[in-house]
N, C-alpha and C positions, 0 to 999 in steps of 0.2 A: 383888173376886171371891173367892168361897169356893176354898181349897186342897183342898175332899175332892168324889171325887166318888161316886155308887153307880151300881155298872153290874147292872142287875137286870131277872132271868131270867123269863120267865112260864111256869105249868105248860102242859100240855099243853092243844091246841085253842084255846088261847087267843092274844091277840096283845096289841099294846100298844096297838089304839084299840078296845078293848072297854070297855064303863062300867066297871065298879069293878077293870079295870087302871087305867086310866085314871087313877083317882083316888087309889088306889094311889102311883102315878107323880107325881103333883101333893105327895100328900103331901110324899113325901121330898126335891123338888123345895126345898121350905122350910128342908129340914137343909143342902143343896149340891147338888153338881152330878147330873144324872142322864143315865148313857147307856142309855136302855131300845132294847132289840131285838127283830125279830123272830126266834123262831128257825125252822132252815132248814126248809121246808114249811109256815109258817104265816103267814098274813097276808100283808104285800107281802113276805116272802123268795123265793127261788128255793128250787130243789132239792128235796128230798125230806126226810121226817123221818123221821130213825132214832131216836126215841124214849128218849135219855136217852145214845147212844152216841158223837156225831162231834157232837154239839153243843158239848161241850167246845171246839171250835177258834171257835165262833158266839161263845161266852163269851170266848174268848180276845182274839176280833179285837177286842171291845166295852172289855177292858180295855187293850188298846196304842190304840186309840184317846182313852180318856180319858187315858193318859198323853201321846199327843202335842199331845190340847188344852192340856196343861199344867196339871191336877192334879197335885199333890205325892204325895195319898194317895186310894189307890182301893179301894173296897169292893165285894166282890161279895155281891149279896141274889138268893137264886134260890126258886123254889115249887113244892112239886111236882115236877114233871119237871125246873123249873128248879133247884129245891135239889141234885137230884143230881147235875145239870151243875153245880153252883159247888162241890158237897164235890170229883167228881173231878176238876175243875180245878184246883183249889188243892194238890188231892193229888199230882197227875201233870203238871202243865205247870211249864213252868221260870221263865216272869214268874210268880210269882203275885201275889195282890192283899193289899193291907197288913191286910185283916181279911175274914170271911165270915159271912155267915147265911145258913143254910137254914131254911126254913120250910114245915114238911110236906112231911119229905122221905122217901120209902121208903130202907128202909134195903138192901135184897135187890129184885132181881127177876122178876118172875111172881107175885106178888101175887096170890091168887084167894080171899083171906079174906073179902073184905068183897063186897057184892051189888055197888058201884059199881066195883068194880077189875073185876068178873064180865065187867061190860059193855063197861069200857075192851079185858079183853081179846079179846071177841068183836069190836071195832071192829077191833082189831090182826089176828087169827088166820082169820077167817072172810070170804070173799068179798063176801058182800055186807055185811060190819061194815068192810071197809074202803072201799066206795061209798058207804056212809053217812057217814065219816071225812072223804071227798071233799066230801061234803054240807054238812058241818061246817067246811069250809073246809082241814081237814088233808090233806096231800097224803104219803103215806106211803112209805118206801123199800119194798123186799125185807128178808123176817127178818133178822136176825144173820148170816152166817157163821162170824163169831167173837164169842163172848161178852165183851163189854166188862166190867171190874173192877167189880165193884158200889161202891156207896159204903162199903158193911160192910168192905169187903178196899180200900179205901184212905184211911180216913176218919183214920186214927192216922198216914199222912206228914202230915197239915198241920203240926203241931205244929210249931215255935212258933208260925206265923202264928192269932190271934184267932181260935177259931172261938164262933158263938152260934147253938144249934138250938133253934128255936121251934113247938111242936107243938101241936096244941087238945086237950083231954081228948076231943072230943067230935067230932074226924074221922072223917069214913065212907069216905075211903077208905084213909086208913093209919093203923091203929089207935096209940095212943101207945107202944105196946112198940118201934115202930120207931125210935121218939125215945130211948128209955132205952138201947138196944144202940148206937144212931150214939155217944151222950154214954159210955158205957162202951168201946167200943173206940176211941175220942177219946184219950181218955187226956188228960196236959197240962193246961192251963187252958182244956178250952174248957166252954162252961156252956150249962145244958139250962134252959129256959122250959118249962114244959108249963100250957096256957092254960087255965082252968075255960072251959065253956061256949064255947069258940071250935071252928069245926068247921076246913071244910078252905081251905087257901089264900089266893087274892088276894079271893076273893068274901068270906073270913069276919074282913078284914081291919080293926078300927076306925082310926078315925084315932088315938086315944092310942096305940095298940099299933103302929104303924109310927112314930111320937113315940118311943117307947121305942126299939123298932128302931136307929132311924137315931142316937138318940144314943148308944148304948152302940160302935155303930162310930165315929162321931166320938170318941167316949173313946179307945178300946183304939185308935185311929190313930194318937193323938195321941205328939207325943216325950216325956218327963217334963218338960223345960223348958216346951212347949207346954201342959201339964197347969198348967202352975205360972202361966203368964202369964194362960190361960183364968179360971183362980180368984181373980183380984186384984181 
């Protein structure tokens, strides 16, 4: 049995038995172990989806769960909505996980740059954008009350833990400036991928490029002795 496992986030509206989640999931399936989830309001979860803000604890339960399977070393990979649920988890929760990727992740939110964020937020903001939401499968809270930390204002606690932000040149809905600022207020050793020709998400996902993925967190898991025995 593999000692790593990746507990990994999907963006929004989506779940883990959609097709190219799915395969996604199989992917990294072949690096080690995988606890995929749904998050809350989406797919077979309960509750309601607050959109990038109380999911942090949805990510959290996925990562105490892969440690009481009995992985050694646990990676959180999040997309989209999920990338900002694994920066501010790692940022703000007290288990965090032995390394992170985000992958298209905003770096601020309210996003109305791009025509596909436009629509995201008329799903969120407008009465019948969020019966449409319903429609789509997403079952959505009440606004905000209080504004949760963006990833920008907690992206520089991870430090030390591994971070890798992976972004397509060619995203429509979060443009690549959001990837250059998360890796600039990073600070530390974490390292920025910015992808030619890859757009947004799990949909723009190849198989080599989650290959990369998953082994760079197998790397940066790894202990230096474990680095030493791997190479022999």
């Amino acid at each position: 049995m593999t000692d790593l496992a990746f507990v990994v986030g999907h963006g929004f509206t989506n779940h883990v038995r959609k097709p190219f989640v799915a395969r996604v999931l199989h992917r990294f399936a072949r690096h080690g172990g995988v606890v995929a989830l749904d998050f809350r309001g989406h797919g077979r979860s309960g509750g309601r989806s607050t959109v990038g803000g109380d999911e942090v604890h949805d990510l959290a339960a996925g990562v105490a769960l892969a440690r009481d399977l009995g992985y050694r070393r646990v990676a959180t990979v999040g997309f989209s909505m999920g990338a900002s649920v694994a920066l501010r988890h790692a940022g703000l929760h007290e288990d965090r996980p032995d390394a992170v990727a985000a992958v298209s992740a905003p770096s601020r939110w309210w996003v109305r740059d791009t025509v596909a964020m436009r629509r995201v937020h008329w799903l969120l903001e407008q009465p019948h954008g969020r019966l449409a939401a319903r429609a789509l499968g997403v079952r959505l809270a009440p606004p905000w009350e209080t504004v949760p930390e963006s990833p920008l204002e907690v992206v520089h606690r991870i430090t030390p833990t591994p971070l890798l932000i992976v972004h397509g040149e060619q995203d429509h809905y979060f443009g690549p400036a959001h990837a250059v600022a998360l890796h600039r207020a990073a600070g530390g050793d974490a390292e920025l991928w910015l992808e030619p020709g890859v757009r947004h998400a799990e949909s723009s996902m190849t198989p080599a490029l989650v290959d990369r993925i998953a082994t760079w967190l197998d790397d940066r898991t790894q202990h230096p002795t474990d680095r030493t025995e791997s190479r022999r």
